[in-house]
N, C-alpha and C positions, 0 to 999 in steps of 0.2 A: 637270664641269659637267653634261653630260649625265647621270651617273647620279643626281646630288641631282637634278634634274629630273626621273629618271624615277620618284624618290620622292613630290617634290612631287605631280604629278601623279596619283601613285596614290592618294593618302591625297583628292585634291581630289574625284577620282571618287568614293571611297568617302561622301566628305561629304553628295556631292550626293545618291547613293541613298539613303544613310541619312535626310537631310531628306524626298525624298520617301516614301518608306516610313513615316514619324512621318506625314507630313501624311494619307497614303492610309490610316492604320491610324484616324488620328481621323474623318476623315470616313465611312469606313465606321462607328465604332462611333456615331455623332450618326444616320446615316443611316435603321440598323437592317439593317444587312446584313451584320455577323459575330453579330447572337444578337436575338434577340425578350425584352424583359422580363419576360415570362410564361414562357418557356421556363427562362431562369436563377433566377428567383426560387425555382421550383419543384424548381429540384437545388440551391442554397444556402441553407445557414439565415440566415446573416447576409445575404442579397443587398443589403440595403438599404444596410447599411455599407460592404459592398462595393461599390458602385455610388458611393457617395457619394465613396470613398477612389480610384477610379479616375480620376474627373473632376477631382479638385483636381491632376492629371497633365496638364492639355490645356495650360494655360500657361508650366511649364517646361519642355513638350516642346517644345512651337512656338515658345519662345525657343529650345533646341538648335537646333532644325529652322533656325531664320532666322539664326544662328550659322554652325554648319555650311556655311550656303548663302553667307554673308559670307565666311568664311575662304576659301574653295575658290578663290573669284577672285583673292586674290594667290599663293595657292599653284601656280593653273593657272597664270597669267599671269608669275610669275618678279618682280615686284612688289611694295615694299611690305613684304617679309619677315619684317623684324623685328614688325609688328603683326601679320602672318597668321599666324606662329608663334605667336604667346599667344594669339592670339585659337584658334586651332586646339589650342594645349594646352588651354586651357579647356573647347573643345568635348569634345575626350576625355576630362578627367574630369569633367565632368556629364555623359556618356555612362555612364560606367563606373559612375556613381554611381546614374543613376537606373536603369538595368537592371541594380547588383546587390539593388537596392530591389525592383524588380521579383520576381527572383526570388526574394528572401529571403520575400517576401511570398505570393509563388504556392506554397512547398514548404510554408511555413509554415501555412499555412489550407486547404490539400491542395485549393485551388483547379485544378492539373494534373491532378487524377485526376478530376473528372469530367466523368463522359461526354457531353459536347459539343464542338463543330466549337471554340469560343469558349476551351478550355481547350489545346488547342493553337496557336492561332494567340498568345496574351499568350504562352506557351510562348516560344515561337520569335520572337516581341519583345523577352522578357528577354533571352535570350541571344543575339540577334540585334548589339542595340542596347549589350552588354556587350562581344562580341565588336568592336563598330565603336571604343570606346572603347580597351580596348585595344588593338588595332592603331594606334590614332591616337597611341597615348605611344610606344609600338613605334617607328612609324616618325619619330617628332618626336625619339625620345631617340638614335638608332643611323643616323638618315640623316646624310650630308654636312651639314657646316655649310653658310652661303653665306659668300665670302670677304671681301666687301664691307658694310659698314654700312648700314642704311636713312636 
């Protein structure tokens, strides 16, 4: 009991930072405090398409983000399991999914290689937010069952 718990528990943490982290990373960029439009316009040729293609991300991220943040409560709480389990496998692969989109897309249009503060922090999003997803099937495939039915 205790060790599925201290699975539960780890993956509900992970949820939580990860939702915040989506919400901190959108509000900065609506803000203007990871990149000024004039600064990126002027290292991307496409900026514009890029810019348009980043925003259609704020909805399925912030449904992740408000996922994430659902799941973690019956997973902290030992509660409910059998839904916090799929609701929590879902989260992982629409993590995994939209940060390997993420970076398929940033290697692809060599959006990493230039030189702004803005090309590493998406950087460290994709992989950030791939990384949160895989661990989340990680520990949902190879932890303890629970013994009991919801």
């Amino acid at each position: 009991m205790i060790k599925k718990l201290k699975f539960q528990r780890l993956l509900a943490m992970i949820y939580i930072g990860a939702a915040l982290g989506i919400i901190h990373f959108w509000w900065q960029f609506f803000n203007g405090s990871l990149f000024s439009i004039e600064e990126l316009r002027a290292l991307m040729p496409h900026f514009e398409g890029y810019y348009l293609w980043e925003r259609s991300f704020v909805l399925p991220d912030l449904i992740l983000a408000f996922g994430m943040l659902v799941s973690a409560l019956p997973l902290w709480c030992n509660q409910w399991m059998q839904k916090g389990r799929v609701l929590a496998a879902a989260c992982a692969g629409a993590a995994l999914f939209l940060g390997l989109l993420d970076l398929s897309y940033g290697f692809s249009s060599g959006l990493y290689r230039l030189d702004h503060r803005f090309a590493g922090v998406v950087l460290e999003a994709g992989l950030s937010i791939t990384a949160v997803g895989l661990l989340g099937l990680i520990i949902l495939l190879f932890s303890p069952q629970q013994a009991r039915p919801d």
